[in-house]
C-alpha positions as CSV (number, residue, x, y, z in Angstrom):
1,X,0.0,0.0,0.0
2,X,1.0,3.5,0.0
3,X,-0.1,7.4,0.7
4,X,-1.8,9.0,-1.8
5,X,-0.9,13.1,-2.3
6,X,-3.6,14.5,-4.4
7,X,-2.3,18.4,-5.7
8,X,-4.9,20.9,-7.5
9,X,-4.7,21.9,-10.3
10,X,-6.6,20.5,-13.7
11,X,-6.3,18.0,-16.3
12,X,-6.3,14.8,-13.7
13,X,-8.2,11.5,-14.5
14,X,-8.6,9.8,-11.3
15,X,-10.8,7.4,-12.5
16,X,-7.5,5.4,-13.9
17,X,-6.3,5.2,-10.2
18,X,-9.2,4.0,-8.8
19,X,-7.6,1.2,-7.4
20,X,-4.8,2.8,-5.9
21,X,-6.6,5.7,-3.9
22,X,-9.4,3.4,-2.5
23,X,-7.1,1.1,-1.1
24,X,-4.5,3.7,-0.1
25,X,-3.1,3.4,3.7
26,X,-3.7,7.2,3.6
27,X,-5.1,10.2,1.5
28,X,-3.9,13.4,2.0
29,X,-5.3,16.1,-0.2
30,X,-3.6,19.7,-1.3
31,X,-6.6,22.2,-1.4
32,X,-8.5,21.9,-3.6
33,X,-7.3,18.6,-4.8
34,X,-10.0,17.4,-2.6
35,X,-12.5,18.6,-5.1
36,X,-11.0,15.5,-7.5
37,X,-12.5,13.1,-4.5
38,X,-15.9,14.8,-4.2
39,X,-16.5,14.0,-7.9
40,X,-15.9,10.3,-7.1
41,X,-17.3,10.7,-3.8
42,X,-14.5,9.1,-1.8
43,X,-13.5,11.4,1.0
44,X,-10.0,11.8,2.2
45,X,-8.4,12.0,5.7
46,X,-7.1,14.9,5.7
47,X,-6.9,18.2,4.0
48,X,-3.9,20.2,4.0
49,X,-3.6,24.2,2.2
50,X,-4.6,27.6,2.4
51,X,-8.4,26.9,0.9
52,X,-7.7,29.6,-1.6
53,X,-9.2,27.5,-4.1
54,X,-11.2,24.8,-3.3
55,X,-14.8,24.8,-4.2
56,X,-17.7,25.8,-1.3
57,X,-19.5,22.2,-2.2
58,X,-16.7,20.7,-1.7
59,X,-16.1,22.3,1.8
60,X,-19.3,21.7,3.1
61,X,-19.1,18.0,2.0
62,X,-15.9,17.5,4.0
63,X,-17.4,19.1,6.9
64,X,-20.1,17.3,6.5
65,X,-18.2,14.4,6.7
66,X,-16.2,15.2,9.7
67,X,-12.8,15.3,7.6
68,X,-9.9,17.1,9.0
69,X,-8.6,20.5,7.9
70,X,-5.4,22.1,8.6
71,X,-5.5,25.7,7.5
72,X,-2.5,27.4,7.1
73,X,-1.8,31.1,5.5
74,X,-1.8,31.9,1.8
75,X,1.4,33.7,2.0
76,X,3.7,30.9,3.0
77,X,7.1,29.4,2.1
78,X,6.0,26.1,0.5
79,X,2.9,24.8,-1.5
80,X,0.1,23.1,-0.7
81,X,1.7,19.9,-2.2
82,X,5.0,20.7,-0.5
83,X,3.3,20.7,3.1
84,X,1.2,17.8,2.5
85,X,4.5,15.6,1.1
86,X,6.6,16.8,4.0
87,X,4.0,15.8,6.5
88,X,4.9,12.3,5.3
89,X,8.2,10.0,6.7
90,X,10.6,8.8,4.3
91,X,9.8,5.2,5.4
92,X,6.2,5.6,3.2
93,X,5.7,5.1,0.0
94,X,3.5,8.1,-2.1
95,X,1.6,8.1,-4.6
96,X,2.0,11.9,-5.8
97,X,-1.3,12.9,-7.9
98,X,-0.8,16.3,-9.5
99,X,-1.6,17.9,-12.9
100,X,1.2,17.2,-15.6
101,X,-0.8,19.8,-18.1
102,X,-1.8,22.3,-16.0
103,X,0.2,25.7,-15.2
104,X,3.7,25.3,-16.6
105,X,5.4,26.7,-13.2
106,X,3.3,24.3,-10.8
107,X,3.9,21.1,-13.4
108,X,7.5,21.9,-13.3
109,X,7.9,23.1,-9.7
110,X,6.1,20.2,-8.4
111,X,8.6,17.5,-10.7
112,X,11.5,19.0,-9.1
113,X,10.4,19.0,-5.4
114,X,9.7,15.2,-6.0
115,X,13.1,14.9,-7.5
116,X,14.6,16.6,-4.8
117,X,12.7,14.6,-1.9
118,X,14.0,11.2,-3.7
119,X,17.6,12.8,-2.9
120,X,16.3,13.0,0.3
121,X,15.1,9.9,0.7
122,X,11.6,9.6,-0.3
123,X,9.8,7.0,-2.5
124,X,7.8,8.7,-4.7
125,X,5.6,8.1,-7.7
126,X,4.3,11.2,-9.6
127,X,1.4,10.7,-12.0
128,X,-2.0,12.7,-13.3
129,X,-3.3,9.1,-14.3
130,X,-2.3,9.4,-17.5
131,X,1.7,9.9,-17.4
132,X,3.7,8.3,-14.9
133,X,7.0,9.8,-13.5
134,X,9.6,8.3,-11.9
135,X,12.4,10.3,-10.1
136,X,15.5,8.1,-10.0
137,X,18.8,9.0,-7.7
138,X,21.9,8.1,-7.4
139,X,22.9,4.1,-8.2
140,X,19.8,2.3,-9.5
141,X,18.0,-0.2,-11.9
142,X,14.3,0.8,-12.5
143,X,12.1,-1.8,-14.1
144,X,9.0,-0.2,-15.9
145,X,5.5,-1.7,-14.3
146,X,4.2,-4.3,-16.3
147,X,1.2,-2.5,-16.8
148,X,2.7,0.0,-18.8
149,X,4.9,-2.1,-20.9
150,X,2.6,-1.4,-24.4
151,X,3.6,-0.2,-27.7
152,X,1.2,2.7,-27.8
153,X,3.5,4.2,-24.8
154,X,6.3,5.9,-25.0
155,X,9.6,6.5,-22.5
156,X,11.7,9.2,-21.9
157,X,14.5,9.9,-20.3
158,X,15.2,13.8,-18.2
159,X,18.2,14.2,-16.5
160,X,18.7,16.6,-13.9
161,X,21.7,18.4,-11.8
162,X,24.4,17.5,-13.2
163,X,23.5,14.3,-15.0
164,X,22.9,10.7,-14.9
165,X,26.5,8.3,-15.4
166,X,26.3,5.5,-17.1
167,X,22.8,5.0,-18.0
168,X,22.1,2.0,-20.1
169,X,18.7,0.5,-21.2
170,X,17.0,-3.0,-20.5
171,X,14.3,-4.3,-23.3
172,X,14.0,-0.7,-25.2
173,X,13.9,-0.3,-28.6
174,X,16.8,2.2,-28.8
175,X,19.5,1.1,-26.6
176,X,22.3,2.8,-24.1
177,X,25.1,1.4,-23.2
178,X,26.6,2.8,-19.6
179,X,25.9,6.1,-21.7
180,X,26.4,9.5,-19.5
181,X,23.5,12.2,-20.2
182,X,23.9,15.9,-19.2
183,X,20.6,18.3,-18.7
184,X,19.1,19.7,-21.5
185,X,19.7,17.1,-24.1
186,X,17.2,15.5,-25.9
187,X,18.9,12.3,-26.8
188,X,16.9,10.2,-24.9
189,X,13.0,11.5,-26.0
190,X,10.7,9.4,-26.7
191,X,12.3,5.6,-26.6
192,X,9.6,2.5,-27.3
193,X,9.2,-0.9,-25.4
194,X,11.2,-4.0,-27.5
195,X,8.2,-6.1,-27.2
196,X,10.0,-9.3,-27.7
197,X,12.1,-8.6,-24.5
198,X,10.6,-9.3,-21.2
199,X,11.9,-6.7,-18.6
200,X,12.3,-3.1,-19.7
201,X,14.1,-0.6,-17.9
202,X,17.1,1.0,-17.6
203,X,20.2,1.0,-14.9
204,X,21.7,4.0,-13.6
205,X,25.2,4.3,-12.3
206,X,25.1,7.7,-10.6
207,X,23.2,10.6,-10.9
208,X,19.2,12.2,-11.4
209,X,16.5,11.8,-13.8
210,X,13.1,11.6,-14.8
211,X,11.7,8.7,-16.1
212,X,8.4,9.6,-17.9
213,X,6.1,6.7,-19.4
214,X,3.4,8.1,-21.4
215,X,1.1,7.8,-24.4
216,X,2.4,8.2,-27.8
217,X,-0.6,10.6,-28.5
């Protein structure tokens, strides 16, 4: 199991993680992230933000349902998302729901602070059902899910900081071999699952990256 983070923001198609929120040891939601749940009716545990955005119906329906809410000022140094991830220990797992298509600062802001909490420690997941992002650090050999192993999806590769040493690729169409990427480059866009291999992946000597998994179109 694992903790489910779900951000604002639009763009978001919980009904693809279902699964994954209703049988979640724990949902925290960022403001007006909440308002995702009232749509499926599933409440969460908790609600963390300034409520500068979530909707009225949505408020009354977690007070309604007795669901805590812990308020803090708009002007702040972190995010919503930020305070709901760091109320979290390093020994969970998360499930970080967020909008990938939504304002380019938040999309970007929020890939980064997951990038930087894996440094930190953390295990998290990012997704908006749709894509799926991995943030990979320091030594490390990721295996794709099964579930997303299909030809109409597509991998790419982002590295961060100063670079990922010696990448090299496991069942992918275009191969690496213990290849180094710097930031910025856009060798690794858009690589395809060999099909006839059984594990995809790739292994990761040192470094930071992004592995996104999404559909072709």
């Amino acid at each position: 199991m694992c903790v489910v983070v779900i951000a604002g923001g639009p763009n978001k198609d919980l009904t693809k993680l279902l699964d994954q929120i209703r049988n979640a040891e724990r949902i925290i939601c960022a403001d007006s992230g909440a308002d995702a749940l009232f749509a499926l009716n599933t409440l969460p545990d908790v609600v963390w933000g300034d409520m500068d955005s979530i909707s009225e119906k949505t408020l009354q329906w977690l007070k309604e349902n007795h669901v805590q809410n812990r308020v803090f000022p708009v002007e702040k140094d972190m995010t919503d998302s930020e305070l709901c991830l760091r109320s979290l220990t390093k020994d969970h797992k998360i499930l970080f729901i967020t909008s990938l298509l939504g304002r380019l600062d938040h999309v970007m802001g929020n890939l980064l602070l997951s990038m930087r909490l894996v440094k930190e420690g953390y295990d998290i997941v990012v997704t908006d059902g749709i894509t799926w992002v991995y943030p990979l650090y320091g030594p490390n050999r990721f295996t794709v899910p099964e579930r997303l192993t299909d030809p109409a999806y597509t991998v790419s590769l982002i590295p961060l900081d100063e670079g990922a040493e010696g990448v090299s690729t496991i069942g992918m169409k275009y191969s690496l071999s213990d290849k180094n990427l710097i930031w910025g480059s856009s060798l690794t866009i858009s690589n395809e699952f060999d099909m006839a291999k059984k594990e995809h992946g790739f292994v990761m000597k040192n470094g930071a990256m992004l592995v996104m998994v999404t559909p072709k179109s």
